[in-house]
C-alpha positions in Angstrom: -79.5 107.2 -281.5 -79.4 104.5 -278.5 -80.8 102.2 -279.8 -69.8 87.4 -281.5 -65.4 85.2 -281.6 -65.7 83.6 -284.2 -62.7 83.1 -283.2 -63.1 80.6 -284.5 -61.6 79.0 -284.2 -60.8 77.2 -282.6 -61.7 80.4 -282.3 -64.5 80.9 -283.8 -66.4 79.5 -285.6 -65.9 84.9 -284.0 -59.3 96.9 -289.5 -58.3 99.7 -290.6 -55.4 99.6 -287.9 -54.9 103.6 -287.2 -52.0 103.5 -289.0 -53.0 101.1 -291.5 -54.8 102.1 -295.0 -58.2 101.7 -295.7 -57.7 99.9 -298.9 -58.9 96.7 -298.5 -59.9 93.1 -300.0 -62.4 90.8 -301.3 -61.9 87.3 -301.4 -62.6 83.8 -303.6 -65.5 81.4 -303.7 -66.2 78.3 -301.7 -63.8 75.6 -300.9 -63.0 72.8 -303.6 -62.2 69.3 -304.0 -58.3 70.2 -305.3 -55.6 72.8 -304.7 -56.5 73.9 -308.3 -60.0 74.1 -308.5 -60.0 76.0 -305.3 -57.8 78.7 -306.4 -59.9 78.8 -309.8 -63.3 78.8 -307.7 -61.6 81.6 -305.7 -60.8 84.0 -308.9 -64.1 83.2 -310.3 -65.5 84.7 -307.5 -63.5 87.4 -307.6 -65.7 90.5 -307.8 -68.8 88.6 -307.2 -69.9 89.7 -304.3 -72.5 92.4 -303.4 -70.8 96.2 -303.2 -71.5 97.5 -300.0 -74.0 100.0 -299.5 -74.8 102.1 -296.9 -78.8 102.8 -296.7 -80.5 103.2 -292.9 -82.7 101.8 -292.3 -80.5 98.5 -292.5 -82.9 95.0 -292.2 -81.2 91.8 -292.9 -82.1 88.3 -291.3 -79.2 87.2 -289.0 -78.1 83.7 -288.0 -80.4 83.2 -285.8 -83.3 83.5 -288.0 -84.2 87.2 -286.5 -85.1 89.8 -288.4 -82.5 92.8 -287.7 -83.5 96.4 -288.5 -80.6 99.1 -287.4 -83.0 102.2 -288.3 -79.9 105.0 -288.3 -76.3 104.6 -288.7 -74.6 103.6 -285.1 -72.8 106.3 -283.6 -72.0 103.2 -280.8 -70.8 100.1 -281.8 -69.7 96.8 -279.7 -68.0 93.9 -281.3 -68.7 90.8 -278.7 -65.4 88.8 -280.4 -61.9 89.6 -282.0 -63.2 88.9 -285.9 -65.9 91.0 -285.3 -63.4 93.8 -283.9 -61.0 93.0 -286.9 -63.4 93.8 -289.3 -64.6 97.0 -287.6 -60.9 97.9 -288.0 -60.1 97.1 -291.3 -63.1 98.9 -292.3 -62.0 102.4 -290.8 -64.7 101.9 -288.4 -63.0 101.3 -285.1 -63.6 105.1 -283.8 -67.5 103.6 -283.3 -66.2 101.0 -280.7 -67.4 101.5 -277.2 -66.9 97.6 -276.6 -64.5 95.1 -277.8 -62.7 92.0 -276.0 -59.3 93.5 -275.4 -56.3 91.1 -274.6 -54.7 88.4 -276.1 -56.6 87.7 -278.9 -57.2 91.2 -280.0 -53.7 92.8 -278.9 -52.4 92.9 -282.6 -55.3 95.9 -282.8 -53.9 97.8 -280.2 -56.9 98.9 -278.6 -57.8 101.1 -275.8 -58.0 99.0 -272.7 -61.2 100.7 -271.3 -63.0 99.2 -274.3 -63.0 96.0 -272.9 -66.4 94.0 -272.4 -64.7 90.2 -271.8 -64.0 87.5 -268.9 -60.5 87.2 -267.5 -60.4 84.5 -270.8 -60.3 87.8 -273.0 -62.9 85.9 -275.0 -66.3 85.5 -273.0 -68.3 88.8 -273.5 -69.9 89.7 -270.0 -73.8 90.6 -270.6 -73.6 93.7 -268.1 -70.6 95.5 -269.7 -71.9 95.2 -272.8 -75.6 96.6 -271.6 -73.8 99.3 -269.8 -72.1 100.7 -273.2 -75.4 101.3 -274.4 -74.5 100.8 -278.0 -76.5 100.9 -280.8 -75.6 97.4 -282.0 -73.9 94.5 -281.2 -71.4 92.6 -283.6 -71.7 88.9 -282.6 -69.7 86.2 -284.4 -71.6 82.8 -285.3 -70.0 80.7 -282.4 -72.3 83.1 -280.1 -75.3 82.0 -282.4 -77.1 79.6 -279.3 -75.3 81.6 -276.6 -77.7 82.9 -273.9 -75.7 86.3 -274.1 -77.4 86.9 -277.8 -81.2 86.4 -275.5 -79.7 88.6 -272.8 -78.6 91.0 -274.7 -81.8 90.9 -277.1 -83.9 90.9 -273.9 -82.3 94.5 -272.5 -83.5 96.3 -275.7 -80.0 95.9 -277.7 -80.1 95.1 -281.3 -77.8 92.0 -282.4 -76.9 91.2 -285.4 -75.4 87.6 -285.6 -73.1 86.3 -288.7 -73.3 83.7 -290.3 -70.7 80.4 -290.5 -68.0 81.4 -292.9 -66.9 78.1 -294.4 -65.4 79.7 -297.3 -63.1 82.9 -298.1 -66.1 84.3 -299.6 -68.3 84.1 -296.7 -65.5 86.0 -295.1 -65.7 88.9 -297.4 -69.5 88.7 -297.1 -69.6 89.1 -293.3 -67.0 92.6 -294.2 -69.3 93.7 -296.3 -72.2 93.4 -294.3 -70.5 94.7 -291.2 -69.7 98.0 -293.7 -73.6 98.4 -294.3 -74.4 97.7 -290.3 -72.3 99.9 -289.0 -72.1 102.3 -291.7 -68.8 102.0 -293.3 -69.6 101.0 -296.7 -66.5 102.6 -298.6 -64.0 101.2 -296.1 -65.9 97.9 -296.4 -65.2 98.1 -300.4 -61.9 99.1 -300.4 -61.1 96.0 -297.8 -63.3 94.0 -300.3 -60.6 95.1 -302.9 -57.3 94.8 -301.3 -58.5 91.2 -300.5 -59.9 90.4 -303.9 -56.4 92.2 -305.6 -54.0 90.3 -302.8 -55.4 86.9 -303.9 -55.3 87.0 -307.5 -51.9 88.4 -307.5 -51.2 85.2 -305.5 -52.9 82.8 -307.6 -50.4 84.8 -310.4 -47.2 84.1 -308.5 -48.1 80.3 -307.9 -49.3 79.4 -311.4 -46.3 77.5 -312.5 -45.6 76.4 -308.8 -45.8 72.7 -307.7 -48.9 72.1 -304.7 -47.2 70.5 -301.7 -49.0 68.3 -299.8 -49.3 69.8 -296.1 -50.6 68.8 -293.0 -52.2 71.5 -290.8 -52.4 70.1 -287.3 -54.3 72.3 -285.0 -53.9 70.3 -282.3 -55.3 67.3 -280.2 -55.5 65.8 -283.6 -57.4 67.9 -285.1 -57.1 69.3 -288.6 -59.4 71.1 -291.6 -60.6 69.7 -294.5 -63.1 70.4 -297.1 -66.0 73.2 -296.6 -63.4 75.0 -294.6 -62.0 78.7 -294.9 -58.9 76.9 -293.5 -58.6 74.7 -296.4 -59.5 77.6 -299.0 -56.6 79.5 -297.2 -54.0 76.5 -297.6 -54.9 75.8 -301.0 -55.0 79.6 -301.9 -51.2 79.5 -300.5 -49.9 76.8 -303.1 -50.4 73.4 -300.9 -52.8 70.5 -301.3 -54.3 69.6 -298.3 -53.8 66.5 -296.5 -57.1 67.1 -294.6 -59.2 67.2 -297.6 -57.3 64.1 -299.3 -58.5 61.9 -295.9 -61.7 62.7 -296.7 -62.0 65.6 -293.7 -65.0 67.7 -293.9 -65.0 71.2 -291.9 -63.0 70.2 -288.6 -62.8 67.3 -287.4 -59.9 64.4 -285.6 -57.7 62.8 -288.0 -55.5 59.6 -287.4 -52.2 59.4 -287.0 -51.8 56.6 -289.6 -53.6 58.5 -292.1 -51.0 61.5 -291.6 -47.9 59.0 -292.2 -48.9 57.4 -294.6 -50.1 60.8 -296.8 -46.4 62.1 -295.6 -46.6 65.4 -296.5 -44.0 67.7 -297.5 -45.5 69.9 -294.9 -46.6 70.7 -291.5 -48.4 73.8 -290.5 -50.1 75.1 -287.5 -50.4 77.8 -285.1 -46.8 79.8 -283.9 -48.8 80.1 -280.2 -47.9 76.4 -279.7 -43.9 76.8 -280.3 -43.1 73.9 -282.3 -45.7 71.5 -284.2 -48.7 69.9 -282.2 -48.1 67.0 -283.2 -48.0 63.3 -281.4 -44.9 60.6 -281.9 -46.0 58.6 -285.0 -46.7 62.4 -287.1 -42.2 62.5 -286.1 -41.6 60.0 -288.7 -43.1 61.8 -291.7 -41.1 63.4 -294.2 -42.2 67.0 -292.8 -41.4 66.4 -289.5 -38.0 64.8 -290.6 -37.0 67.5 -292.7 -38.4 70.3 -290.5 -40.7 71.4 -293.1 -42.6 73.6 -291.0 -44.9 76.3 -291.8 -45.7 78.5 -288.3 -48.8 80.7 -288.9 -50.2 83.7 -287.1 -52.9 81.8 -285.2 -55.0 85.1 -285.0 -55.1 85.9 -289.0 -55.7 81.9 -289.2 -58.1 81.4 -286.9 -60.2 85.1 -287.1 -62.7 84.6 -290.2 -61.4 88.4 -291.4 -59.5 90.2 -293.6 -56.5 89.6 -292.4 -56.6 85.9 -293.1 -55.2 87.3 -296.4 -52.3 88.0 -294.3 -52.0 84.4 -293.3 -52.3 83.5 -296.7 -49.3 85.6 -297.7 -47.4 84.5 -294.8 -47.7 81.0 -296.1 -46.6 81.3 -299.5 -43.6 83.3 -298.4 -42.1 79.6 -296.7 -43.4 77.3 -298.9 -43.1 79.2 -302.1 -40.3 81.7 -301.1 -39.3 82.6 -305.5 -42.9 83.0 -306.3 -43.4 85.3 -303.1 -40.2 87.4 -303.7 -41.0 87.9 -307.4 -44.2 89.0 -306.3 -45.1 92.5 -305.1 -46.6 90.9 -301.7 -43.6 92.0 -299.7 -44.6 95.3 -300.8 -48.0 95.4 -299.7 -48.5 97.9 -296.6 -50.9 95.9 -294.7 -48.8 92.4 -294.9 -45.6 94.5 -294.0 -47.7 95.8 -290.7 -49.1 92.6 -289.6 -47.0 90.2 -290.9 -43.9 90.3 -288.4 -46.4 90.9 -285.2 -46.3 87.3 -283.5 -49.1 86.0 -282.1 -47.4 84.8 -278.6 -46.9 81.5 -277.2 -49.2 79.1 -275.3 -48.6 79.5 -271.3 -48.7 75.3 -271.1 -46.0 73.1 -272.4 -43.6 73.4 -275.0 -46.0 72.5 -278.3 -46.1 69.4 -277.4 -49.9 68.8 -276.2 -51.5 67.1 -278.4 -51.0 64.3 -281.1 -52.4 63.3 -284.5 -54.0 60.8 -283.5 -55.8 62.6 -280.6 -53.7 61.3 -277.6 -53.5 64.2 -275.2 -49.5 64.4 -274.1 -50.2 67.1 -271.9 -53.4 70.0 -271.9 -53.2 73.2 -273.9 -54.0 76.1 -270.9 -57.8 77.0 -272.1 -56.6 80.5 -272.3 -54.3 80.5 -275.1 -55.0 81.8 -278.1 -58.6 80.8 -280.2 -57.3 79.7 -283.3 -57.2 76.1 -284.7 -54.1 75.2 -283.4 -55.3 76.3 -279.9 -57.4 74.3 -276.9 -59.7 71.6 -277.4 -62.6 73.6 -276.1 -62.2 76.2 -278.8 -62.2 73.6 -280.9 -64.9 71.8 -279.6 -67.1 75.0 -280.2 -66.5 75.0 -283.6 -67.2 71.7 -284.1 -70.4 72.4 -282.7 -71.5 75.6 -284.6 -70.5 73.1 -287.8 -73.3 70.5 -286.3 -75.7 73.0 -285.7 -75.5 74.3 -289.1 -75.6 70.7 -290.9 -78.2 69.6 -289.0 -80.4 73.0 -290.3 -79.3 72.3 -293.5 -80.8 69.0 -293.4 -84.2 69.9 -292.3 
């Protein structure tokens, strides 16, 4: 049969690794207005979702309102961004790729180089390379949602499916479970469902009797995540409160310098690509920043609405809540050992320094570094956008 990034964040808002198990994850329910009642939201979730199943035809309504029949199970697949490809991986699927962005974003994969279908950027899919695979569907994360490739692509005969926004950790494991049934990996898409679903509540276990931090997640030129984010729902998950979602944040958005010292938080996290906190002079006289409270996350298990933002989750929990984490069995876990010590690299411009809280610019982030919230303003600028687009639909 012949027949996006949500990288978010900042990639998009676009496993089984070879060597990793198949076992996988499933993951809690929408984001909530305390540390607390998100974890609790999360558990009650837990199991919640659809199982997977594997029936061709497939027919499912995308994102974009189209109507998407896959009428046999792909023997070709191409994922057009790096959560897309981290999904087809988890699942056990990644032996159907015949297109993926390969590069910085997807390196922790370790893919073949000749699948590669992106721009110099390692992000931007190019229309032609994908056409020339000939796959029998395309994987396109929701920040691709309005981009003309979906059209192009549409318009040479390929079938796309497009995601929807995850805003939550359970529209995370919704988008694994339906790239199982597309592509036709519905046990590996279970199993992932489970490891994520087990990983989580044996989290919400080790933190029951922990205090919440307040924390500060600075992605960057001042921005941050608040409520009706998977970014909160993975900070709160970790033990913190979220100074974000105290401001009155919704989704992504800027956040003012004064409002971050005067919330002082106990804690500062962002993405390890920038090298030491994004964060402009007045953010330096917080307790955080004093004290060097500082949390450096994995920008692409952060950023990448997957399963390996379980992984991020983990990673968190281990520095803020080091007791809980070592009388847990996460240190254990084979997937967390295999992904947790791979860094993510380091942004080619400047020293961390490139942004401030309060949205003053003190030098640029190079648009190449890594999607993820704590990466460049354009990134983040698309997801900002994909979040209007989807209000404003909501609305009508």
């Amino acid at each position: 049969m012949r027949t996006s990034l949500t990288v978010i964040v900042a990639v998009s808002i676009a496993l089984a690794f070879t060597a990793a198990p198949a076992a996988g994850a499933g993951v809690a329910a929408g984001a909530s207005s305390s540390a607390g009642d998100a974890t609790a939201g999360s558990l009650a979730a837990l199991g919640a979702q659809e199982a997977p199943g594997c029936e061709f035809p497939f027919e499912e309504t995308d994102a974009t309102g189209e109507t998407v029949t896959v009428e046999e199970e792909p023997d070709d697949v191409v994922a057009l961004q790096p959560s897309d490809a981290q999904s087809v991986f988890e699942i056990g699927g990644e032996d159907k790729l015949v297109g993926m962005p390969v590069g910085q974003y997807t390196d922790y994969l370790e893919p073949d180089e000749n699948l590669d279908i992106s721009e110099d950027d390692d992000l931007t899919p190019i229309t032609e390379a994908v056409v020339d695979r000939e796959p029998d569907v395309v994987l396109a994360g929701n920040t691709l949602e309005d981009d003309d490739v979906v059209d192009q692509l549409r318009n040479a005969g390929l079938t796309v499916f497009v995601f929807p926004t995850e805003d939550s950790l359970d529209g995370v494991e919704e988008n694994v479970r339906l790239t199982g049934e597309i592509v036709g990996e519905c046990d590996g898409a279970a199993a992932t469902i489970d490891w994520m679903d087990d990983t989580l509540e044996e989290i919400d276990e080790a933190l029951a009797d922990e205090d919440r931090p307040l924390a500060y997640y600075a992605m960057g030129d001042g921005y941050t995540a608040g409520e009706g984010s998977f970014s909160h729902e993975i900070l709160t998950t970790a033990g913190l409160e979220n100074l974000g979602a105290e401001v009155g944040i919704e989704g992504w958005d800027m956040v003012d310098a004064e409002q971050v010292v005067e919330q002082d938080p106990d804690w500062i996290v962002y993405g390890e690509t920038w090298g030491e906190p994004p964060v402009g002079d007045g953010v330096m006289a917080t307790s955080a920043y004093e004290d060097e409270q500082f949390v450096a996350v994995n920008d692409h298990y952060m950023s990448q609405p997957a399963p390996l933002v379980v992984v991020a989750i983990a990673g968190i929990v281990e520095d803020v809540h080091p007791n809980a984490y070592e009388e847990s069995g996460l240190a254990d876990d084979e997937r967390i050992d295999h992904y947790g010590d791979m860094p993510a690299g380091a942004l080619d411009a400047g020293d961390g320094d490139d942004a401030g809280a309060d949205g003053t610019d003190t030098g640029e982030a190079d648009d190449d570094s890594i999607p993820g919230f704590a990466a460049s303003t354009a990134l983040v600028a698309v997801l900002l956008t994909s979040l209007a687009v989807v209000r404003s639909r909501e609305k009508e």
